[in-house]
C-alpha positions in Angstrom: -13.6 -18.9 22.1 -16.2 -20.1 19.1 -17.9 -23.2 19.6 -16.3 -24.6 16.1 -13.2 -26.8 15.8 -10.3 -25.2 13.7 -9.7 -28.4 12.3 -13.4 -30.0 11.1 -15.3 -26.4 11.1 -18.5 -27.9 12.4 -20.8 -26.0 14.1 -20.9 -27.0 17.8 -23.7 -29.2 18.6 -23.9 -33.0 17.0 -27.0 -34.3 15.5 -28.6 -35.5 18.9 -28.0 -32.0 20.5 -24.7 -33.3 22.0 -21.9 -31.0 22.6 -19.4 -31.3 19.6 -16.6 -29.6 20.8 -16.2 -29.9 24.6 -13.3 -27.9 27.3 -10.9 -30.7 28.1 -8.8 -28.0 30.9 -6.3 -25.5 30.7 -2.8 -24.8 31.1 -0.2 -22.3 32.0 1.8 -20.7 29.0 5.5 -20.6 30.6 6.3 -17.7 28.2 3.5 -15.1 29.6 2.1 -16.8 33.0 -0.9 -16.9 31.2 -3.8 -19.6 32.1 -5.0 -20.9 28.4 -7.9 -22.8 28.3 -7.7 -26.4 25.9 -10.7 -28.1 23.8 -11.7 -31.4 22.1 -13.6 -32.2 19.1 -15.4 -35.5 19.6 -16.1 -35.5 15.7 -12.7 -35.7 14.3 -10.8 -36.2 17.8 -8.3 -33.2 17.4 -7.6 -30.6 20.3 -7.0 -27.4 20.1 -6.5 -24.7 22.4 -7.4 -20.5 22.8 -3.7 -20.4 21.4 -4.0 -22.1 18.1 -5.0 -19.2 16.1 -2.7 -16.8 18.3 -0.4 -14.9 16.0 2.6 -15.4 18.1 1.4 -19.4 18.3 4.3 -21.4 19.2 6.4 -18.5 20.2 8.6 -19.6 23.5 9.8 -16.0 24.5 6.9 -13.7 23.7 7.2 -11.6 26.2 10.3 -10.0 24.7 8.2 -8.8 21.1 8.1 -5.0 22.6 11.4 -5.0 24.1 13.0 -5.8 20.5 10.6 -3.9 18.6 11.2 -0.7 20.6 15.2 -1.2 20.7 16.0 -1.9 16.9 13.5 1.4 16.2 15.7 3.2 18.4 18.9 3.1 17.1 20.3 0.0 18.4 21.6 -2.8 16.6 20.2 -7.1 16.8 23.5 -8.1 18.5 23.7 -4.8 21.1 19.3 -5.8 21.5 20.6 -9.3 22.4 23.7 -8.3 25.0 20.4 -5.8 26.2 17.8 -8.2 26.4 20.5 -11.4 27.4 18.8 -13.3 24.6 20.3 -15.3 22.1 21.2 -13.4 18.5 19.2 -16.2 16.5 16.3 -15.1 18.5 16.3 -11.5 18.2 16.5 -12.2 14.7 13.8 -14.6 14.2 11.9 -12.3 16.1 13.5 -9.5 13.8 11.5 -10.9 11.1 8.5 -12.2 12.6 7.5 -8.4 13.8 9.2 -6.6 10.4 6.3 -8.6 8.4 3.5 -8.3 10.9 4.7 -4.7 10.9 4.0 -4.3 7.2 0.4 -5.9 7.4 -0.4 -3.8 10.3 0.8 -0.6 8.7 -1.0 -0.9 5.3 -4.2 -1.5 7.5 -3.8 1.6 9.8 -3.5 3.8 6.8 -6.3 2.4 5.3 -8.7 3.7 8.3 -7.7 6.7 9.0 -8.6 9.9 6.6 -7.3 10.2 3.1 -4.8 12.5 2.8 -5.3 15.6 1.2 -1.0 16.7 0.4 1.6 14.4 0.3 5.2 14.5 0.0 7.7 12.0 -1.7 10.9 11.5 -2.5 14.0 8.9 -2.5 16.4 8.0 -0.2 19.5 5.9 -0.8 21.7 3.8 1.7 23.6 0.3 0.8 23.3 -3.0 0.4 26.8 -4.4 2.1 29.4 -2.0 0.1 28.5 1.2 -1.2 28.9 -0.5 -4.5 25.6 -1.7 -4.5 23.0 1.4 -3.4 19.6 0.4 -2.4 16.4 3.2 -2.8 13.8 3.5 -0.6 11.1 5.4 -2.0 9.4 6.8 0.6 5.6 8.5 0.5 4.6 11.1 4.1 1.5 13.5 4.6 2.4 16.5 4.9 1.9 17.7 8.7 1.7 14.9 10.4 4.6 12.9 9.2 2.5 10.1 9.0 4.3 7.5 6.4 1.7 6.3 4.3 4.1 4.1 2.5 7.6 2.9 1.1 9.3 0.8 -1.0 13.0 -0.6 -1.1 14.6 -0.8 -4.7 17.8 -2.0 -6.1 19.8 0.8 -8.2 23.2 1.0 -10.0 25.7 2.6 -8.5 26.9 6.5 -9.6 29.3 8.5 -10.0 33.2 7.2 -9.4 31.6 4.0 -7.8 30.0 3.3 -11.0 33.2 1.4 -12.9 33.9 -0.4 -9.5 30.5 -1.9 -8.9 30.1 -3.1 -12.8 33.7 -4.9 -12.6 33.2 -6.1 -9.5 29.8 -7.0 -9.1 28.3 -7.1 -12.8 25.5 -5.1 -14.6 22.6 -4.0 -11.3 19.5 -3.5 -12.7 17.6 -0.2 -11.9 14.8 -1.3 -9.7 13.4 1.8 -8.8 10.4 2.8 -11.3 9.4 -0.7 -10.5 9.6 0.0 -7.0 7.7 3.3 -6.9 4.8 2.4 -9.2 4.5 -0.8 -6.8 4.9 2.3 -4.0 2.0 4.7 -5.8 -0.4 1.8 -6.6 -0.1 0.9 -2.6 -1.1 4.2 -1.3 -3.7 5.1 -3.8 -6.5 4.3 -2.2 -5.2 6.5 1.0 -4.8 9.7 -1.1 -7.9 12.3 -1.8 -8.2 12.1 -6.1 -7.8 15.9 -6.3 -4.8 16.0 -3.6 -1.5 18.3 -3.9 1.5 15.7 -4.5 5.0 17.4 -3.5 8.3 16.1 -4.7 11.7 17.4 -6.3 12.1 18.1 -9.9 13.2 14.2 -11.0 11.8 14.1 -14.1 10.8 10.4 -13.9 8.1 11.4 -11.2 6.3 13.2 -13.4 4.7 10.0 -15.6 4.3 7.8 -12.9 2.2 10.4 -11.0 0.1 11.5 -13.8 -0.9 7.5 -14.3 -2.1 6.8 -11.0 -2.7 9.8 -9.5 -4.6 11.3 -13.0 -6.8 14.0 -11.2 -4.1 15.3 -8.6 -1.9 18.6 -8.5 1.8 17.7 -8.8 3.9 20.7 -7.4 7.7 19.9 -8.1 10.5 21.8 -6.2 14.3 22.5 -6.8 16.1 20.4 -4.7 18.8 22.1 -1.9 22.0 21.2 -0.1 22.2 19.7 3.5 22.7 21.9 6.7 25.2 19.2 7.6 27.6 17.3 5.1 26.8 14.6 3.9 23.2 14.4 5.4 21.1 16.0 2.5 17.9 15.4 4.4 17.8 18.2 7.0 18.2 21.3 3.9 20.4 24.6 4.8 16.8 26.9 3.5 14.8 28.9 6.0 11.6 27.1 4.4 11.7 23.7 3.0 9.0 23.1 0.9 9.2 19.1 1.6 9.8 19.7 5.6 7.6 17.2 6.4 9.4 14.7 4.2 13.2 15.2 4.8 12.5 15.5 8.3 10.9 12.1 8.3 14.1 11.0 6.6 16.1 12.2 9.0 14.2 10.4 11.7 14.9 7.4 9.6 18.5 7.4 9.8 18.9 8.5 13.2 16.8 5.8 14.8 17.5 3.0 12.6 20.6 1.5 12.9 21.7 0.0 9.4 20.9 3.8 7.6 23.0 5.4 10.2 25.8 7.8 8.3 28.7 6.2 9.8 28.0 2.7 11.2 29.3 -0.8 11.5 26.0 -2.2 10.8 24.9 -2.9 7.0 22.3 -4.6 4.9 23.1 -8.1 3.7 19.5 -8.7 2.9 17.5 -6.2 1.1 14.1 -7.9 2.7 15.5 -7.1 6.0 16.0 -2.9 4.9 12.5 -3.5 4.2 11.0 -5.4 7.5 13.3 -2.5 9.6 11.9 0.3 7.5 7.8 -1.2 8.7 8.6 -1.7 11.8 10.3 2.1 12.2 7.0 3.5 10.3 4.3 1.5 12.5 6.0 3.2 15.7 6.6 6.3 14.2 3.1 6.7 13.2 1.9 5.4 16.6 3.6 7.3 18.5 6.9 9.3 17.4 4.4 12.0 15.2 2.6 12.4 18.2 5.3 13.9 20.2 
């Protein structure tokens, strides 16, 4: 612990060479059995403790972070994590939250130090938001060979098709979110991409301008895109050689280990946020550990 209060920021010693900021004893944190050691500033009388900055700070049940964070990124849902883990469902889902944004920060970070990558491979994958008359895209951005996810985003889109009719009378006109969404997505991963690297995706032609703006100096290879070994899960294709392997296998990971983009599942998406905190907290351990494998 520094020798500076958080709450005055003066440096340790007084004028007279007196200590400023002195140990006033510890304590036992109930949540972890750990011993935590307090202190007092004599300048502007405040304590403070070697928890105050903690990121989990005021966090009662702390000890259960992993446990949730390695259950929802393995297929189960909040409500079967807090039968699991005998916690209350307002926990797991303020917890829910609290790692899906530290998630994010830690991702973007972790990308940022490791090697820029020389081929990449992206593409879009839709689920819902409640009802199938409301699609949500995530636009999703993997290095090739490793899986690693470098980045996503989650967008709002109209709905297609025969739902198309439905979804305007029901719900009204639904903005298409998803240029926004993947220019917001390339600006992001820019600085984690080699200028002259191979980019990989299908033949959409929107791709085509958004790469050339922010990826000016890179190769964009575009490939024909092919039907699903199953029905109705496009991500694994039927081909002996996919050209975007790396990519639709990643998908595929996504929507076997995260509960809400299962095929056929009880659980949905009232809250597009929370897609998005999921989604981080899915690629963190995938890129931790699930590549690795």
């Amino acid at each position: 612990m520094s020798g500076e209060c958080l709450y005055c920021l003066m440096e340790k010693k007084m004028s007279g060479g007196a200590e400023r900021v002195v140990r006033i004893g510890q304590y036992l944190r109930v949540s972890d059995k750990s011993l935590i050691q307090r202190f007092y500033c004599r300048r502007c009388k405040k304590s403070f403790s070697q928890a105050t900055k903690d990121i989990c700070y005021k966090q009662l049940k702390r000890q259960f972070n992993n446990e949730v964070a390695r259950l929802l990124v393995s297929g189960v849902s909040q409500r079967r994590a807090s039968l699991i883990l005998k916690l209350n469902r307002k926990t797991i889902v303020r917890k829910f939250i609290f790692l899906g944004v530290l998630a994010k920060r830690n991702l973007h970070i972790s990308n940022l130090l490791k090697p820029k990558s020389q081929v990449i491979e992206f593409d879009d994958l839709e689920t819902t938001h409640h009802t199938k008359l409301k699609p949500l895209s995530v636009t999703l951005a993997v290095e090739q060979g490793s899986r690693r996810i470098l980045g996503f985003r989650v967008s709002q889109m109209p709905a297609k098709g025969h739902l198309a009719k439905l979804s305007l009378k029901k719900y009204g006109f639904r903005k298409d979110q998803r240029s926004k969404g993947r220019r917001d997505l390339f600006k992001e991963i820019r600085p984690m991409i080699e200028e002259s690297a191979l980019i990989k995706s299908d033949e959409n032609p929107h791709y085509i301008k958004d790469v050339r703006r922010y990826f000016p100096n890179s190769k964009h290879k575009t490939f024909k895109g092919r039907e699903g070994s199953v029905v109705g899960q496009g991500e694994l294709k039927k081909i002996g050689f996919d050209p975007l392997f790396s990519l639709n296998h990643t998908c595929a990971m996504l929507r076997a280990n995260i509960n809400r983009l299962f095929r056929k599942t009880w659980c949905t998406t009232k809250d597009p946020q929370r897609l998005s905190d999921h989604i981080a907290l899915y690629a963190l351990f995938h890129n931790g550990l699930l590549k690795s494998l």
